[in-house]
N, C-alpha and C positions, 0 to 999 in steps of 0.2 A: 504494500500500500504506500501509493507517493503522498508526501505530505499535506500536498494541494489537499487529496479527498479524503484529510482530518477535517473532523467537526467535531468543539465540543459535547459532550453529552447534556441533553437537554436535561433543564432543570426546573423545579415548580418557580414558579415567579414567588416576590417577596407580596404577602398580601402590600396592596398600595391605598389601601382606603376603606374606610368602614363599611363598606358594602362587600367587604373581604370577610366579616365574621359576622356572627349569628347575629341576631337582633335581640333575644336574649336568652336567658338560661347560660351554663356553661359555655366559657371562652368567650360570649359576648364581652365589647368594651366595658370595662367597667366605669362609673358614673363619677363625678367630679364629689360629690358628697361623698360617696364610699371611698373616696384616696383620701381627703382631705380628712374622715374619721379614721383611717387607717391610722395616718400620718400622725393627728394628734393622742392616740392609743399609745403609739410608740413614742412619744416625745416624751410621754407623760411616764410611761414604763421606767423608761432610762433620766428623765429630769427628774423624777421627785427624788428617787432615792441622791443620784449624785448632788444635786443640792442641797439635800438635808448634810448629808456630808459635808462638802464644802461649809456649807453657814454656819456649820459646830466649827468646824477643823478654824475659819474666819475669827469665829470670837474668838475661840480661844488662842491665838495667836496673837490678836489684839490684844489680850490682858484684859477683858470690858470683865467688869465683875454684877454681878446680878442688877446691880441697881447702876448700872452705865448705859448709855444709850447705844445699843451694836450699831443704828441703821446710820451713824457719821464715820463710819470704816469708809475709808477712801481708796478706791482702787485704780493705779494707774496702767500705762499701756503695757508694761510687760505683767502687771495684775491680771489687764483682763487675758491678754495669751495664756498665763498660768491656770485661769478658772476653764476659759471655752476650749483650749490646745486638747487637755486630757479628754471632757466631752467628745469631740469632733474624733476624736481616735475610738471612742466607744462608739456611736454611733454607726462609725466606718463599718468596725470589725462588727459589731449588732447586723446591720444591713447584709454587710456583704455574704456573713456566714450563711442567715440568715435564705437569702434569696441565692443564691450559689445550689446549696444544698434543696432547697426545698420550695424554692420559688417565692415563698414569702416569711416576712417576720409575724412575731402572734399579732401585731396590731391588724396587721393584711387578713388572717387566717381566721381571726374574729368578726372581721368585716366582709370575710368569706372573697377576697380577690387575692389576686398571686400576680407575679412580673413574669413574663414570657418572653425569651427570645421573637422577634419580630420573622426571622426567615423560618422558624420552624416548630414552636410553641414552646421549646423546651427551657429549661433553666436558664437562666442566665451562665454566660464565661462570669469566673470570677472576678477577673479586671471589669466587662461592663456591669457586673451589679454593685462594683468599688467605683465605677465612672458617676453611676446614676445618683449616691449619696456623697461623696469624696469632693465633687465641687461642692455639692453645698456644705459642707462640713467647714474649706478653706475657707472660701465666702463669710461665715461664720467666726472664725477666729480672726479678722481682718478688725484690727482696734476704732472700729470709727459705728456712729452713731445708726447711718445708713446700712452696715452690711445687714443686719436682720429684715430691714425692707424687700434688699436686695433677694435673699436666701429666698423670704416669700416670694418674691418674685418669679424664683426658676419654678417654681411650684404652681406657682398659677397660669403660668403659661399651658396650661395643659387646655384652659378653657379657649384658646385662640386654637387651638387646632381637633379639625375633622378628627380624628384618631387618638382625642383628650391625653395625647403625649405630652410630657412638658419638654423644657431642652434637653435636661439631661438624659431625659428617654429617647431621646432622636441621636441624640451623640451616644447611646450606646447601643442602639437600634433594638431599645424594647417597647414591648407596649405592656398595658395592667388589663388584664382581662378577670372576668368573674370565677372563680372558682365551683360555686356551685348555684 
């Protein structure tokens, strides 16, 4: 065989639009409410505890004794990398292990959606389910007033597009589909 009458082997095309998955029941898109309670499930998961942590670990480094006022602790820029730095690495490794292995964290898995590979439903590679939280995580640790705007921001982008992807879903070519 000359090489002229090579031809790739054909392949399923990437779904390209919502009219690629169900309408609902399982694998359908899943809805901008069920990410956004996913989302705040797991924030809350991983924020209360390591906050309560931090704001004991906070006073008592301050020396504030019972009757001091904690909330005039002043935290500057390598303060706030010290408190968000550790955060944004739980969160990662939360996510990544997370949706790597099992398509979803329990916030997802309570709110019954999962992350899928875009070309073929399956799990995420472990670098794009590290792409899909890892900017927002940086974003996050960036000492200025706006980066939590920001953060929301990549998140909300999911309501500007056909396929409720946000960016970092398109930069690692997932979508959130329903689970059950």
């Amino acid at each position: 065989m000359e090489i002229d009458e090579w031809h790739p082997p054909s392949q399923t095309p990437m779904p390209v639009g919502p009219q690629s998955f169900p309408r609902t029941g399982v694998n359908s898109l899943a809805s901008l409410g069920a990410r956004g309670l996913a989302r705040t499930l797991d924030t809350l998961l991983i924020g209360i505890p390591y906050f309560t942590v931090v704001g004991t670990l906070m006073v008592v480094a301050s020396g504030a004794t019972s009757g001091d006022d904690a909330s005039t602790i002043e935290i500057g820029t390598d303060g706030w990398v010290a408190i968000w730095g550790p955060l944004a690495i739980i969160l990662v490794v939360y996510e990544t292990v997370g949706v790597t292995l099992w398509g979803q964290t329990l916030g997802k898995a309570v709110v019954g959606i999962r992350v899928a590979r875009q070309v073929n439903g399956r799990c995420p590679l472990w670098w794009e389910a590290a792409l899909r939280i890892g900017v927002v995580s940086v974003v996050l640790v960036i000492p200025h007033q706006l980066a939590l705007a920001v953060a929301m921001g990549l998140f909300t982008t999911a309501g500007f597009d056909p396929m409720r992807r946000n960016i970092t879903d398109r930069a690692a070519g997932t979508v959130v589909v329903r689970a059950r």
